[in-house]
N, C-alpha and C positions, 0 to 999 in steps of 0.2 A: 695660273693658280699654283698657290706652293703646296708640297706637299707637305704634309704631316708625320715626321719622320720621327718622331719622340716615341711615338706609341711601334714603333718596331724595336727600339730598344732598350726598351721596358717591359716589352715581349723576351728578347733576350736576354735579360738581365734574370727576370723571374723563373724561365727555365734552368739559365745555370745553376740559382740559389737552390731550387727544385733541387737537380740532380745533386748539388752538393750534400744538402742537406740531407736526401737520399741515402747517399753514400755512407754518413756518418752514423746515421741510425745503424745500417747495416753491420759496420766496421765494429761499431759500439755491444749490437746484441749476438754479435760473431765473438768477441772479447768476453761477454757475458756467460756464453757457452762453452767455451774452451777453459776457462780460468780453474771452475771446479774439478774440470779432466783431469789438466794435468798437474792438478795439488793431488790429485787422488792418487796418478802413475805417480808420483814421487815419494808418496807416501811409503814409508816399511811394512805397514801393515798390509798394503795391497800385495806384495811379493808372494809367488807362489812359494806354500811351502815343501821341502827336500822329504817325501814320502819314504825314501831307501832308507831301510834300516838298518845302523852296521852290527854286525855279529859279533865283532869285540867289545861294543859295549854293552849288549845283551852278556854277556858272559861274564861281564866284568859287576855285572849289576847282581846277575845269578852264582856271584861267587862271595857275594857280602853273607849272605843267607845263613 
């Protein structure tokens, strides 16, 4: 008797597609999540802003008066 050797690799074939397809989903909602990140860090507006304040232009401001 022969054996039936189709349905092993059609077993094969559908896990690959499995895993492939797997993969792309992943790769795809990993793309989906990083994208708005780093438009945000690139953004200027995200930048922290320079708290020190300098004293010459305090004085330069307090000299208009």
């Amino acid at each position: 008797m022969k054996k039936n050797s189709i349905s092993f690799y059609v077993l094969i074939i559908s896990i690959m597609t499995f895993i492939t397809l797997f993969a792309i989903v992943v790769t795809n909602s990993y793309n989906n999540l990083m994208t708005p990140v780093n438009s945000a860090q690139s953004n200027s507006l995200g930048k922290p802003i320079d708290l020190d304040l300098k004293l010459n232009v305090i004085d330069v401001i307090e000299s208009r008066k």
